[in-house]
C-alpha positions as CSV (number, residue, x, y, z in Angstrom):
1,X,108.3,99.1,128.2
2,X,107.1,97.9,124.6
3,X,106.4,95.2,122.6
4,X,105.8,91.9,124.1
5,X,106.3,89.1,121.7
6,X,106.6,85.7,122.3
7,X,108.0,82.9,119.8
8,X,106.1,80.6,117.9
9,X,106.7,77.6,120.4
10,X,105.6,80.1,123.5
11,X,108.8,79.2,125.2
12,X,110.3,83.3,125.1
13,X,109.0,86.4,125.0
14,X,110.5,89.4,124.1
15,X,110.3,92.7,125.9
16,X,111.4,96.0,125.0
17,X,113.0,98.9,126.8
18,X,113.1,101.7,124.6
19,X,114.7,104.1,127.2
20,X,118.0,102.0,127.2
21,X,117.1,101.2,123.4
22,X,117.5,97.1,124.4
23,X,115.2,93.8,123.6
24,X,115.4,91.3,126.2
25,X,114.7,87.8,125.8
26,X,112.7,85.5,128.7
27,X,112.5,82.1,129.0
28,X,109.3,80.8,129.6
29,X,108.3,78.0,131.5
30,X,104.8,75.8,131.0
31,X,103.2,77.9,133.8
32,X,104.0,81.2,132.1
33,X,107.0,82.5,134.7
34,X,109.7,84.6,133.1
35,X,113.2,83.8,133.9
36,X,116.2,83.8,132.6
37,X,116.3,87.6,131.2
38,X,119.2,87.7,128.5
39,X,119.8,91.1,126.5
40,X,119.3,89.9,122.5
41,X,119.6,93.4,120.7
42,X,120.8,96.7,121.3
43,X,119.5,99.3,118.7
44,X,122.0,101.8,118.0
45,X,121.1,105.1,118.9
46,X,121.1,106.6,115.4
47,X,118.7,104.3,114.4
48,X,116.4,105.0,116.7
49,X,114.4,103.5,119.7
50,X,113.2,99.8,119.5
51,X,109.4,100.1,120.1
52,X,106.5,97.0,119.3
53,X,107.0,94.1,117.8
54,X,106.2,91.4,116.3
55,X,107.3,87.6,115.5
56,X,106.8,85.5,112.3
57,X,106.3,82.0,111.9
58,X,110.1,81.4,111.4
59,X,110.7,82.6,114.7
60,X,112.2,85.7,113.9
61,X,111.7,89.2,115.4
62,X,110.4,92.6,114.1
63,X,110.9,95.6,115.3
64,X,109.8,98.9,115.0
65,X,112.4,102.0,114.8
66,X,110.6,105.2,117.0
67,X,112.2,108.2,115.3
68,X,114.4,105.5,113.9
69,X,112.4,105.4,109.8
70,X,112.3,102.0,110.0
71,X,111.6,98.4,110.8
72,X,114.1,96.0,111.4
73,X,114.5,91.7,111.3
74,X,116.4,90.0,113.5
75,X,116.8,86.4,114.2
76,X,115.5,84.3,117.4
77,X,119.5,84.6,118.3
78,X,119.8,88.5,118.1
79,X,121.1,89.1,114.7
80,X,119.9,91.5,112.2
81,X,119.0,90.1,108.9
82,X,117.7,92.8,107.0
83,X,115.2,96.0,107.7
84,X,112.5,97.9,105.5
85,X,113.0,101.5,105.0
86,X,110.0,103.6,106.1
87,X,108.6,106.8,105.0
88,X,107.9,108.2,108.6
89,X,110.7,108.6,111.4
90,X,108.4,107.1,114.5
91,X,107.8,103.5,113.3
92,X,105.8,102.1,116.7
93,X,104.3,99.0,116.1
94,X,103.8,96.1,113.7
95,X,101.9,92.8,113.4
96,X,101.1,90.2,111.0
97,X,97.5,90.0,109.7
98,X,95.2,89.4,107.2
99,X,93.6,86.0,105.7
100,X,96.7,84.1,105.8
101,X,98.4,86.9,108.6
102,X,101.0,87.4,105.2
103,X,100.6,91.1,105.3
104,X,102.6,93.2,107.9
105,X,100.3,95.9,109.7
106,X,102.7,98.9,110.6
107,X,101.7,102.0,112.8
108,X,103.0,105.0,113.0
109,X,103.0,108.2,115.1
110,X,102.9,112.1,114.2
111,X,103.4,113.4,118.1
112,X,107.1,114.6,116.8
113,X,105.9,116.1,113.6
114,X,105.0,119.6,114.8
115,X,106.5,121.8,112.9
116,X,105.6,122.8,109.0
117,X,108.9,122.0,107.8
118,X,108.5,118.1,109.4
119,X,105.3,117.9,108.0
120,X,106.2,118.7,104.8
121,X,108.8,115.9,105.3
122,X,106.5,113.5,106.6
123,X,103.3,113.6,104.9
124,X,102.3,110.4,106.3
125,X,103.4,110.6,109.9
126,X,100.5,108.7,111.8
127,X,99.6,106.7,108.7
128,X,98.9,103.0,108.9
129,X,100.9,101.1,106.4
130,X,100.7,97.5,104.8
131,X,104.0,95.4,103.4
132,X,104.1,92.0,101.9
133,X,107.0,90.6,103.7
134,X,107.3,86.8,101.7
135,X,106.7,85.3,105.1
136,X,104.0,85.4,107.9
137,X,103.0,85.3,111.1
138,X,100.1,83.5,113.4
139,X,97.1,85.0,115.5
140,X,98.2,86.4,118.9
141,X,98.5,85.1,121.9
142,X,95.6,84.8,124.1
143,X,96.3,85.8,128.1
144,X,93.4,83.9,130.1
145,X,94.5,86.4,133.8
């Protein structure tokens, strides 16, 4: 389980099962029940495993590739509109942030990069990276249990 990410409006969130390499959309209702739980993207295999996310303030979805050297766009409907190339194979997070949350914060991992051959490949495996994006996102969510 991975992600959650809700739209701007509050009325889906997004979940991701990385195992079966699917985002699901809920429908959320003014009391905060899920229902409603429609498959919205199915990440080939070659690309990797769908892991955090993130929305921005146009509604539409980011996602980041594990062992997938990427992150990927998709719109509040499911379809991918474009996806920035990364330097690393396990992409596992990304948010927005900053003064005007106009900067994409990325993660990264380095578990898989064991070997002195990967590491030579992937210098920056674990890094923390920063993209302008030409859009933005908002301040998360707030869960008041």
């Amino acid at each position: 389980s991975n992600g959650p990410a809700f739209s701007p409006d509050g009325a889906c969130m997004y979940h991701t099962d990385s195992a079966r390499g699917t985002i699901y959309r809920y429908a959320v209702d003014r009391r905060g029940q899920l229902s409603e739980r429609v498959p919205l993207v199915v990440i080939p295999e070659q690309e990797g495993r769908p892991d955090g996310m993130t929305v921005d303030r146009e509604g539409n979805l980011w996602v980041a590739h594990f062992a997938g050297w990427r992150i990927s766009r998709f719109t509040a409907a499911g379809k991918k509109i474009d996806h920035i190339p990364m330097p690393v194979s396990c992409v596992t997070s990304c948010t927005f942030g900053g003064a005007d949350f106009s900067t994409l914060y990325i993660t990264t991992a380095a578990v898989t990069v064991t070997t002195v051959e990967q590491r030579a490949r992937e210098p920056l495996a674990g890094a923390l990276f920063s993209i302008k994006t030409g859009t933005s996102g908002f301040p998360s969510f707030s869960y008041a249990g």
